[in-house]
Backbone as CSV, one residue per row, in Angstrom:
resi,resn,N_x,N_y,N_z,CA_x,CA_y,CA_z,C_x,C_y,C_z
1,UNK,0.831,-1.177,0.000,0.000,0.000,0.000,0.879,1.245,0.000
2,UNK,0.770,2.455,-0.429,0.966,3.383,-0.615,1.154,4.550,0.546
3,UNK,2.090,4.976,1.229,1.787,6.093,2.199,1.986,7.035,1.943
4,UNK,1.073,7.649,2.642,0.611,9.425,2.277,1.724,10.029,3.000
5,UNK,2.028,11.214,1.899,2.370,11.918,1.904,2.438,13.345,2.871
6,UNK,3.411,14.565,3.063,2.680,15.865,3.751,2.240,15.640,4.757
7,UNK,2.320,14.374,5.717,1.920,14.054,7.069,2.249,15.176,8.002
8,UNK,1.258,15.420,9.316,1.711,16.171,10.186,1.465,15.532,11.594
9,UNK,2.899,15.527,12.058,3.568,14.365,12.946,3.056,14.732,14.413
10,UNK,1.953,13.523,14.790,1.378,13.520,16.299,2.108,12.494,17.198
11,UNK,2.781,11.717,16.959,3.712,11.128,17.679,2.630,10.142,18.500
12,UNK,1.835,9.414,17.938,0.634,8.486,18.263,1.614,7.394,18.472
13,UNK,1.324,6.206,19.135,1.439,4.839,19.315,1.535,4.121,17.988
14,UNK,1.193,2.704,18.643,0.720,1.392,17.409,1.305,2.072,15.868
15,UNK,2.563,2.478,15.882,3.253,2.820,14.867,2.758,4.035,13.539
16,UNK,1.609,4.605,14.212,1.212,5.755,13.761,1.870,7.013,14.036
17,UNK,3.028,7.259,13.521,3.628,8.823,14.086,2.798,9.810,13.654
18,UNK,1.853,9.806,12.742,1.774,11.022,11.790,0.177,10.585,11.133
19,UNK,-0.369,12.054,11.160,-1.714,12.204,10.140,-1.538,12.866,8.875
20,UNK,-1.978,12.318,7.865,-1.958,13.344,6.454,-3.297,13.374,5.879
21,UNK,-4.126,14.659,5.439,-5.487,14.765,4.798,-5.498,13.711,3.642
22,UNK,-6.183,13.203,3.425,-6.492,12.345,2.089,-7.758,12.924,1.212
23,UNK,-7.685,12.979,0.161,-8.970,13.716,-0.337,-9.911,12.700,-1.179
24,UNK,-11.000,12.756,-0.619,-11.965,11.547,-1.395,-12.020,11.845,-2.825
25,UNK,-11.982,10.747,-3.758,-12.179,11.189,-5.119,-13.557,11.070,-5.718
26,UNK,-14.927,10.157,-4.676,-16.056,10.653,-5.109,-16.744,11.418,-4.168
27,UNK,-17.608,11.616,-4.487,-18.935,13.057,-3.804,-18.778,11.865,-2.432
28,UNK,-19.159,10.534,-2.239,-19.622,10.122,-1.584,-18.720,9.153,-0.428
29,UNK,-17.339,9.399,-0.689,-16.123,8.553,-0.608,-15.803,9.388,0.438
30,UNK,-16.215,9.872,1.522,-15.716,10.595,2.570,-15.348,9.520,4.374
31,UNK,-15.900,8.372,3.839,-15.505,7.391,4.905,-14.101,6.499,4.433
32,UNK,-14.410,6.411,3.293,-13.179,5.488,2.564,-11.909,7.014,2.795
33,UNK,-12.326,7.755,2.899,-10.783,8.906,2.896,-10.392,9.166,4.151
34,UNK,-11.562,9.073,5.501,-11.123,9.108,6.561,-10.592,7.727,7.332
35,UNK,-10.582,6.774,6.804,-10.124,5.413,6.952,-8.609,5.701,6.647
36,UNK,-8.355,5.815,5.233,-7.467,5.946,4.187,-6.566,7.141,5.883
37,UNK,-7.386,8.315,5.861,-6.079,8.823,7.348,-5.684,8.205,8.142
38,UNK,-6.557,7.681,8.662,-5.787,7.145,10.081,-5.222,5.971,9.977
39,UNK,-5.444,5.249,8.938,-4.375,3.950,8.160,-2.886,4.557,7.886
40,UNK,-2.905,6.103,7.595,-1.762,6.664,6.850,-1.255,5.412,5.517
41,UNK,-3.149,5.435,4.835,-2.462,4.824,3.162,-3.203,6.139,2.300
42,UNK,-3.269,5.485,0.916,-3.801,6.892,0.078,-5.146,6.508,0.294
43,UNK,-6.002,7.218,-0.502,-7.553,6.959,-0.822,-7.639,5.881,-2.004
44,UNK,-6.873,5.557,-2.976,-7.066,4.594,-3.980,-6.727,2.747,-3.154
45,UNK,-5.619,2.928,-1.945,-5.734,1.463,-1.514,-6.809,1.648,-0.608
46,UNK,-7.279,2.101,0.067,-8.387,2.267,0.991,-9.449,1.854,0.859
47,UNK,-10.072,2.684,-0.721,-11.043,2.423,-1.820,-10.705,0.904,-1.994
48,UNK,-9.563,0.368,-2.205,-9.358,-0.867,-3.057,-9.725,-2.202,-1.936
49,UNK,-9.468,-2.039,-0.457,-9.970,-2.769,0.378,-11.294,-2.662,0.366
50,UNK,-11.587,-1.352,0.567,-13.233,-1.615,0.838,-13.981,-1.781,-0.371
51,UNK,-13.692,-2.045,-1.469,-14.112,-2.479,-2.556,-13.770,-4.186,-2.158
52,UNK,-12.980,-4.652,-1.749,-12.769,-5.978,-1.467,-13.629,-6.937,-0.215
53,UNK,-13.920,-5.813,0.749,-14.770,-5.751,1.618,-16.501,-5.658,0.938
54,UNK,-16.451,-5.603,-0.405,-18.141,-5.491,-0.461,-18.027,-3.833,-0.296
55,UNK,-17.753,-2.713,-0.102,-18.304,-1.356,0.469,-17.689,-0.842,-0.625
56,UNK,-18.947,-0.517,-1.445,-18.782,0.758,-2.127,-19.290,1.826,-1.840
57,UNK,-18.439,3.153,-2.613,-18.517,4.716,-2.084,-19.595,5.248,-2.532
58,UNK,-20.678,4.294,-3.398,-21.894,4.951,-3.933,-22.978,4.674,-3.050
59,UNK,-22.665,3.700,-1.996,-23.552,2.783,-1.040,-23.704,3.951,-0.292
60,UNK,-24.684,4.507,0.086,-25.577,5.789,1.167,-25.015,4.858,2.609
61,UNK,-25.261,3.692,3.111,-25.191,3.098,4.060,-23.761,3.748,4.654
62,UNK,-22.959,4.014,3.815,-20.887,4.466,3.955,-21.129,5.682,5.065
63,UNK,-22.038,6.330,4.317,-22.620,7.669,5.515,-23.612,7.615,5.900
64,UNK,-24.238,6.508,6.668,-25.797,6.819,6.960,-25.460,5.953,8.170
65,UNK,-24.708,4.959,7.962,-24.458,4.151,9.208,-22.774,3.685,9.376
66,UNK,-22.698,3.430,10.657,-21.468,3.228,11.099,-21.398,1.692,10.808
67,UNK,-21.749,0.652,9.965,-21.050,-0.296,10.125,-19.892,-0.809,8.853
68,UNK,-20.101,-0.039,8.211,-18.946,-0.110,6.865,-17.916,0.230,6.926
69,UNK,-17.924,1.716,7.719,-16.525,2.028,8.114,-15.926,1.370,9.393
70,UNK,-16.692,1.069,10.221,-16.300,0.339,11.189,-15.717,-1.180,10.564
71,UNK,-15.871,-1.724,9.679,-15.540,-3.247,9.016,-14.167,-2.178,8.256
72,UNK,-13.914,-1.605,7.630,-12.982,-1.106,7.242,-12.205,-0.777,8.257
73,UNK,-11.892,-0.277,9.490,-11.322,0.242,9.987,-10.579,-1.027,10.674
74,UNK,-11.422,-1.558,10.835,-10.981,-2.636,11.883,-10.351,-3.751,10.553
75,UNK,-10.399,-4.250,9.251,-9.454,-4.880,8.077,-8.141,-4.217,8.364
76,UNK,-8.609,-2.612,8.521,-7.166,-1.991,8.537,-6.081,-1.846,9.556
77,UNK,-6.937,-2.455,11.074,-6.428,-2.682,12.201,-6.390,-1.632,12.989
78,UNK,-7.503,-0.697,12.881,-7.391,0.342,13.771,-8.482,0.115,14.601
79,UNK,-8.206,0.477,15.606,-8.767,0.475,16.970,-10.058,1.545,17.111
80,UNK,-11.165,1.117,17.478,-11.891,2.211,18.034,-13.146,1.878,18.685
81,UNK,-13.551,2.819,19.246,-14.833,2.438,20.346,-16.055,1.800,20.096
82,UNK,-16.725,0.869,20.552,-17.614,0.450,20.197,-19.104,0.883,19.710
83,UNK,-18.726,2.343,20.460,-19.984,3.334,20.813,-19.753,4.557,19.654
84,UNK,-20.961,5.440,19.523,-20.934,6.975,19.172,-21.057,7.319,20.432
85,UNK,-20.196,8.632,20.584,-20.436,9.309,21.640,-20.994,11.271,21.138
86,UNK,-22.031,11.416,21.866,-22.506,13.090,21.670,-21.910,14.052,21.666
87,UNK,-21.601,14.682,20.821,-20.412,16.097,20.593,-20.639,16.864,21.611
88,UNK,-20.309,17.058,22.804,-20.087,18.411,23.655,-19.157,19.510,23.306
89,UNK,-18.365,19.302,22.951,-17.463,20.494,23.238,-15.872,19.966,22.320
90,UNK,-15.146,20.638,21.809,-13.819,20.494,21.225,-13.032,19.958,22.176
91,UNK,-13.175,21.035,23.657,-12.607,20.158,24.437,-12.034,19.218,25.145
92,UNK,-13.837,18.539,25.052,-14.004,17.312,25.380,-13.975,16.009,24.827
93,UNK,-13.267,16.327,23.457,-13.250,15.386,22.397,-11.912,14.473,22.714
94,UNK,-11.396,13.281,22.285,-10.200,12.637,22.947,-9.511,12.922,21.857
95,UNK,-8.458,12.781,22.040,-6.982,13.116,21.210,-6.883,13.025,19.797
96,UNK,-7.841,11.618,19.437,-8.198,11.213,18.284,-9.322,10.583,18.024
97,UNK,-10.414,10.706,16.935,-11.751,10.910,16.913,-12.248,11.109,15.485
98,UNK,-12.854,9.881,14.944,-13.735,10.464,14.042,-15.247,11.028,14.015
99,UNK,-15.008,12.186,13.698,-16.550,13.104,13.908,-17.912,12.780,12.739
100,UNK,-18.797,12.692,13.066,-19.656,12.872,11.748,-20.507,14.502,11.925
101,UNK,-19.952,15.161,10.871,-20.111,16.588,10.537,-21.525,16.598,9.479
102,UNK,-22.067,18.015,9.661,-23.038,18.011,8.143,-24.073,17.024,8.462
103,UNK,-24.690,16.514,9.729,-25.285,15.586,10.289,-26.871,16.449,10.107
104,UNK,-28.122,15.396,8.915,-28.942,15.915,8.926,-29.789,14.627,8.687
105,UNK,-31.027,14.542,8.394,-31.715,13.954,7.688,-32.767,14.003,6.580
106,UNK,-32.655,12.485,5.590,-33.731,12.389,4.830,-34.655,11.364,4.392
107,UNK,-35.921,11.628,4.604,-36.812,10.662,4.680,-36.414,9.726,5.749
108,UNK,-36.147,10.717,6.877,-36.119,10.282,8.222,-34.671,9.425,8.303
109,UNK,-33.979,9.143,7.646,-32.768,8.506,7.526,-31.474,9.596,7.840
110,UNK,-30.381,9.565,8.497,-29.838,10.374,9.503,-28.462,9.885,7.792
111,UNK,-27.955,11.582,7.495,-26.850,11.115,6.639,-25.711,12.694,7.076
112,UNK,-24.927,12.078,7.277,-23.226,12.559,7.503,-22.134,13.040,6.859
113,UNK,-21.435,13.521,7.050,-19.875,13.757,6.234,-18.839,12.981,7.641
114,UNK,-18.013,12.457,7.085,-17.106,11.365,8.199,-15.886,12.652,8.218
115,UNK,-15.283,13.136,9.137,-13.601,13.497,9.078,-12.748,13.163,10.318
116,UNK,-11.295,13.626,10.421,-10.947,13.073,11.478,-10.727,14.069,12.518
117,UNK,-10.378,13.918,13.810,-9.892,14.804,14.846,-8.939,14.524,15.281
118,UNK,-8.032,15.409,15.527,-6.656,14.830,16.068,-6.469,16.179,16.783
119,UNK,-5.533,15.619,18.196,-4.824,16.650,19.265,-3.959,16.213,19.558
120,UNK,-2.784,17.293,19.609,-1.655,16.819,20.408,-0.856,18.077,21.131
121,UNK,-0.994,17.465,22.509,-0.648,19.381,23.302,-1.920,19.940,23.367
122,UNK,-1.438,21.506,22.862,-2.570,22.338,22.662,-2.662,22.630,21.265
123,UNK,-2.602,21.650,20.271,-3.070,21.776,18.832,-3.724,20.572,18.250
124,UNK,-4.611,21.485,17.827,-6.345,20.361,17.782,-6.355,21.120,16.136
125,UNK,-6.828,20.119,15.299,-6.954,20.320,13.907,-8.286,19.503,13.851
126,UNK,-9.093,19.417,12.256,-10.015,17.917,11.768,-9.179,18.037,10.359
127,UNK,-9.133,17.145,9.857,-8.687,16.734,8.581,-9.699,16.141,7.905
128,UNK,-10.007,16.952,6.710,-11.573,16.624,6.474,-11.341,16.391,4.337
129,UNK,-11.782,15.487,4.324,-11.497,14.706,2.966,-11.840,15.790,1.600
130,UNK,-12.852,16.782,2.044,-13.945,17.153,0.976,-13.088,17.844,0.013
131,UNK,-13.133,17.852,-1.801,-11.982,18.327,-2.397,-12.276,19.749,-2.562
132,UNK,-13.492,20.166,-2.425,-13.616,21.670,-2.805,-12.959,22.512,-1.263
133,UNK,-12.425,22.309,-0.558,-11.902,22.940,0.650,-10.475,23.697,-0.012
134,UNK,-9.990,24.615,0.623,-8.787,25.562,0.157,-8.144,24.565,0.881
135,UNK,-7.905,24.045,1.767,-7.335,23.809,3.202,-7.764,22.478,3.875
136,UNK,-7.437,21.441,3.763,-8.209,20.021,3.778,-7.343,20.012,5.653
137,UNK,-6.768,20.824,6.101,-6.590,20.615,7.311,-7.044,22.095,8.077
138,UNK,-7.942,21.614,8.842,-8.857,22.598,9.231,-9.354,23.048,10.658
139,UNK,-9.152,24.287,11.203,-8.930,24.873,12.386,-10.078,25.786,12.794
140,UNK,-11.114,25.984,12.144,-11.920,27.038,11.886,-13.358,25.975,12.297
141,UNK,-12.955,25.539,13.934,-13.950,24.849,14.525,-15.256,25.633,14.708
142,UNK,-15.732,26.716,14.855,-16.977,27.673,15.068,-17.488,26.948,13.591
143,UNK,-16.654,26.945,12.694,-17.813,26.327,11.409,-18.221,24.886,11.103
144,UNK,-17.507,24.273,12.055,-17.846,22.435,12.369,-19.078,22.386,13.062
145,UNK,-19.674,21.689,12.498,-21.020,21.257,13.672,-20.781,19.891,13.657
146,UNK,-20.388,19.061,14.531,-19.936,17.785,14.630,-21.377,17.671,15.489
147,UNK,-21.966,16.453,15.058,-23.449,15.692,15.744,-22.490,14.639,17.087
148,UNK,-21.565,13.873,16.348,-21.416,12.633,17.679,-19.628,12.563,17.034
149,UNK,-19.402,11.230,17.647,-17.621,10.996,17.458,-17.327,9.837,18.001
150,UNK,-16.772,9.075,17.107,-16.427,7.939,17.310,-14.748,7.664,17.927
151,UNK,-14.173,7.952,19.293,-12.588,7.578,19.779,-12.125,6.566,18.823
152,UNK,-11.139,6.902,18.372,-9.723,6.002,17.764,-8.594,5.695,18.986
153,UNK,-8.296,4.678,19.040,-7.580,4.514,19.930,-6.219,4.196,19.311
């Protein structure tokens, strides 16, 4: 697999030194790109597992429910909580965290944008896949509305 590039180095465990933005290449590929981060691979092997996994990026389920990326995450061997937990506060968010942002619904069905959260010290970023952004690493939390967050461990 391929590692990304432009990483910015959190000095994480389980041989993760470093996060780098990945940018989804479809409208709908925003779980396969936040996988693709915290794997530190690109978005094309990411895509290429979860294409192997059955999960494609056209499947609504990728953002409507947590169990696709959760089967991806865990192929890829990353660790994370069993639970969603309720967005309080930036604060209160743990070190590392995927958020679901853009959290609305239709026809009563609850649909998302996936990105990641990362802290280390006192510098808190999200690294957020979407390609029309100037800035795919992003600090300008007053304009996040994160609904819930899933801990990466």
């Amino acid at each position: 697999m391929k590692m990304v590039t432009n990483a910015i180095d959190f000095g994480y465990g389980n041989g993760q030194s470093s996060l780098a933005p990945v940018i989804q290449e479809e409208a709908t590929g925003c779980g396969i790109a936040a996988s693709a981060v915290l794997a530190g691979i690109s978005y094309a092997d990411s895509k290429l597992l979860a294409n192997n996994l059955g999960i494609q990026a056209s499947d609504k389920s990728l953002w409507s429910e947590t169990t696709s990326v959760r089967r991806l995450l865990a192929a890829l061997n990353i660790s994370i909580s069993p639970d969603e937990s309720a967005f309080e506060s930036w604060e209160h968010l743990p070190k590392k965290s995927l958020l679901a942002i853009k959290w609305r619904q239709i026809n009563y069905q609850p649909f998302w944008h996936w990105v990641v959260f990362v802290r280390q010290d006192k510098t808190s970023m999200v690294l957020d896949s979407k390609r029309s952004l100037k800035n795919n690493v992003r600090t300008d939390f007053g304009r996040i509305k994160p609904k819930w967050f899933i801990e990466v461990y």
